[in-house]
C-alpha positions as a Python dict, from the first residue, in 0.01 Angstrom:
ca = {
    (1, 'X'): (0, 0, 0),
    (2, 'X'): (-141, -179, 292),
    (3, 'X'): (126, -222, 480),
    (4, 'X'): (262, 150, 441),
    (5, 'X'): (-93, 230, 615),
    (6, 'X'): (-79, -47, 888),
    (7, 'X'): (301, 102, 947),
    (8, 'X'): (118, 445, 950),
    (9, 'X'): (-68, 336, 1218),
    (10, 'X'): (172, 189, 1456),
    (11, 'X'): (420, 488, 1381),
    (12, 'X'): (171, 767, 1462),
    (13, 'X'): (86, 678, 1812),
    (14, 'X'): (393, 644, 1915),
    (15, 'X'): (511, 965, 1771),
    (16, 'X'): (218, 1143, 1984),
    (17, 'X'): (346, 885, 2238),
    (18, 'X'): (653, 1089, 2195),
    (19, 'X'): (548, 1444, 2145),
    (20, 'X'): (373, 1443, 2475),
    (21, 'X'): (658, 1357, 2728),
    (22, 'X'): (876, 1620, 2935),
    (23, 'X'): (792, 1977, 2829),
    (24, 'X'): (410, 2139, 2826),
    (25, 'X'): (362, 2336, 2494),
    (26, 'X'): (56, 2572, 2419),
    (27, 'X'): (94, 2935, 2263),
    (28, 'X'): (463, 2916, 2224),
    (29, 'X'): (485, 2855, 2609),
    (30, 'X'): (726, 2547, 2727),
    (31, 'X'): (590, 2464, 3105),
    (32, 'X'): (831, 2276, 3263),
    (33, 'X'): (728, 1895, 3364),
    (34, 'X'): (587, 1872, 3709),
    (35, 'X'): (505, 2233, 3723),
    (36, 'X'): (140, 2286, 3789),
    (37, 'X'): (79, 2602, 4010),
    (38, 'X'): (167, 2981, 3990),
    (39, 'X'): (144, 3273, 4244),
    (40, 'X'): (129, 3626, 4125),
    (41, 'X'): (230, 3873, 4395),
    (42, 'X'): (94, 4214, 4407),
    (43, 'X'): (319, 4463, 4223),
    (44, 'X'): (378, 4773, 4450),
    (45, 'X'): (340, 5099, 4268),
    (46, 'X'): (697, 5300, 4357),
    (47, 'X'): (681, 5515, 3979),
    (48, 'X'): (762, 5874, 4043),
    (49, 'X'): (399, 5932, 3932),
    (50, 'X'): (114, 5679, 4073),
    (51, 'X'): (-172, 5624, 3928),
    (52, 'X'): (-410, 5471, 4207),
    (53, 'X'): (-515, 5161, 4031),
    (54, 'X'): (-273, 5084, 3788),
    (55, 'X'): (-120, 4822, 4088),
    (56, 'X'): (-421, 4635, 4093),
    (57, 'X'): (-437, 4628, 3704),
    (58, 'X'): (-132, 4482, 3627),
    (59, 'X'): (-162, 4282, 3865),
    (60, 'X'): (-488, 4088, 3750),
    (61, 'X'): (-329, 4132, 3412),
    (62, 'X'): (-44, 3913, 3448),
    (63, 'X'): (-267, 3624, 3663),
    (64, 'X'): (-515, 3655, 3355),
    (65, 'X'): (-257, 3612, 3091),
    (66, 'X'): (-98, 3327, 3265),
    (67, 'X'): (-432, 3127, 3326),
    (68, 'X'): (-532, 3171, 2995),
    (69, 'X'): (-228, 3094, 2826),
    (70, 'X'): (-135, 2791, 3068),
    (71, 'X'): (-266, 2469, 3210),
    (72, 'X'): (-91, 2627, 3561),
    (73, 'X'): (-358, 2682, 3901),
    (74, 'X'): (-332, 3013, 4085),
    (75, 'X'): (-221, 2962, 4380),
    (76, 'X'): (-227, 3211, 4662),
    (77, 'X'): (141, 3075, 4782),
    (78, 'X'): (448, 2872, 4753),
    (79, 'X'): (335, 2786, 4358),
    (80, 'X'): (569, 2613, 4193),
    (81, 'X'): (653, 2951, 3963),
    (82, 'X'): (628, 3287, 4197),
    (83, 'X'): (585, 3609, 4023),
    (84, 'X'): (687, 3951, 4241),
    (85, 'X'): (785, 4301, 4163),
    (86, 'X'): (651, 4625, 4133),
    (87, 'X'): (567, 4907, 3912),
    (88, 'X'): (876, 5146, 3888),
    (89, 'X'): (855, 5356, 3593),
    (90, 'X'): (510, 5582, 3443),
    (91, 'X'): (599, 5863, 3276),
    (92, 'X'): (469, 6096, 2991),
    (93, 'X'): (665, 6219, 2743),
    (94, 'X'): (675, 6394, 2389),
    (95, 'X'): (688, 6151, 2131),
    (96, 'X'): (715, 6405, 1825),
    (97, 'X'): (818, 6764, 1861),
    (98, 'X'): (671, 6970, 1534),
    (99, 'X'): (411, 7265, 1393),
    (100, 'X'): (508, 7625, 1447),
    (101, 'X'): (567, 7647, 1803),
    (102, 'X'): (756, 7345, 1827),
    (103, 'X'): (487, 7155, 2022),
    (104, 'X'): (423, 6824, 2117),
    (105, 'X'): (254, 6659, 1830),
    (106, 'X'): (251, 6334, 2002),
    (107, 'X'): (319, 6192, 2374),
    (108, 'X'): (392, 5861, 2468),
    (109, 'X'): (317, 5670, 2823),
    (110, 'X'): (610, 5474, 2941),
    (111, 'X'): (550, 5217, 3167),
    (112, 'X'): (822, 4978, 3352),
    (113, 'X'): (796, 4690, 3561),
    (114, 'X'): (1043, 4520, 3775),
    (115, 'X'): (1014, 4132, 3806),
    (116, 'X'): (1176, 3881, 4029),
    (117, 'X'): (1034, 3536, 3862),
    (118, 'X'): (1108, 3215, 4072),
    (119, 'X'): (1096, 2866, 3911),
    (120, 'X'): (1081, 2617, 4135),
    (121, 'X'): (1076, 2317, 3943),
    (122, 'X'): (1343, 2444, 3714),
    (123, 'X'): (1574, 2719, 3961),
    (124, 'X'): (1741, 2804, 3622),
    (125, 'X'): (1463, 2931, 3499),
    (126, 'X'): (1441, 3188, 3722),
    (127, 'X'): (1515, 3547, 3650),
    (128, 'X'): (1506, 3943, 3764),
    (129, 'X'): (1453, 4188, 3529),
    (130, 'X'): (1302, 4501, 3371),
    (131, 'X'): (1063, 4493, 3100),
    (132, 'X'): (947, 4866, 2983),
    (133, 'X'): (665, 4916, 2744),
    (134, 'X'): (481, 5211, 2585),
    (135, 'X'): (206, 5385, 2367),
    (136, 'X'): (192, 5653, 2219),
    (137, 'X'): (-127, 5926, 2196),
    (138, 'X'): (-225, 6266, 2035),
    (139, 'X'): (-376, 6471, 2324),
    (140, 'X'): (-421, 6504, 2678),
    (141, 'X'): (-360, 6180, 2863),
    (142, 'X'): (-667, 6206, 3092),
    (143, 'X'): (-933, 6109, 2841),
    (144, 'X'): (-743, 5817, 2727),
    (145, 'X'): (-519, 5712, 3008),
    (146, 'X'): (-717, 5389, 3112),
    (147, 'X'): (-712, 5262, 2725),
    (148, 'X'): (-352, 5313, 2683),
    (149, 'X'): (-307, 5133, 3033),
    (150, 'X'): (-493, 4864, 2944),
    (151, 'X'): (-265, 4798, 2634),
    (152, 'X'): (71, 4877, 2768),
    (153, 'X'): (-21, 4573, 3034),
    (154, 'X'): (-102, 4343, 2783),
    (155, 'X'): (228, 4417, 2619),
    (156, 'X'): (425, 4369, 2950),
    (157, 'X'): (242, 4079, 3019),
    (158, 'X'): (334, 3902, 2696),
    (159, 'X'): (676, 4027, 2724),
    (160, 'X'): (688, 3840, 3096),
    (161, 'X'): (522, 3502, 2993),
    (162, 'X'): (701, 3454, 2685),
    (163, 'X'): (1041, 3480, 2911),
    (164, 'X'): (945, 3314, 3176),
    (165, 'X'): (795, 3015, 2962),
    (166, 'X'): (875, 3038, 2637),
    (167, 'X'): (1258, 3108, 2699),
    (168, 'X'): (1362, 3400, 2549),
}
């Protein structure tokens, strides 16, 4: 018995010893070694339809998620990952089509974002691509358009952490 917990011993520092080398893990997220710095470029609103502030949203949205979620410093430049893009898709559209005029009985608020994500540590890491998200409402979208905003962008910004860090 005592030496099974002496072996203990030696066996589980090294196995932490172990766990800790090459790739960064918290929430899922596998930071590659020797990255330490990110730079989120403002995403350009060029959706058909613009809503004034939804740039500047998503925008602090994605810097937010990846601070939180990361050991990474914002950087205001040339960070070891870059994020660009912009906003290309908002649109409003009947979700479900019922009742006795054949009415919207639901709408839904699309939102798409374009992103170029460079990985400079790891250049195979890096990708372009669309990631399109959307909620859907009873209503007119005036009264709750900040609210669904607000949760479409913390959808997209899952969707572009998880594959920029967590591969996939």
């Amino acid at each position: 018995m005592y030496r099974a917990v002496r072996v203990l011993f030696l066996l589980v520092p090294f196995l932490l010893t172990l766990q800790s080398c090459g790739v960064y893990k918290l929430n899922g997220a596998s930071i590659p070694e020797g990255m330490k710095t990110f730079d989120v470029q403002f995403f350009e609103n060029a959706a058909p339809i613009v809503v004034p502030y939804l740039s500047q949203q998503f925008t602090e949205a994605l810097k937010e998620r990846i601070r939180s979620q990361s050991r990474l410093s914002q950087v205001t430049s040339e960070g070891d990952a870059i994020f660009e893009g912009r906003i290309t898709g908002y649109a409003i559209t009947s979700a479900a089509v019922g009742g006795t005029n054949d009415r919207a009985q639901a709408n839904r608020l699309s939102i798409t974002v374009s992103v170029k994500y460079v990985d400079n540590i790891k250049p195979d890491n890096s990708f372009e691509q669309s990631f399109t998200r959307y909620q859907d409402f009873q209503g007119t979208v005036q009264s709750q358009e900040q609210a669904l905003i607000e949760a479409i962008n913390r959808q997209l910004t899952e969707d572009i952490f998880n594959r920029a860090f967590a591969n996939w």
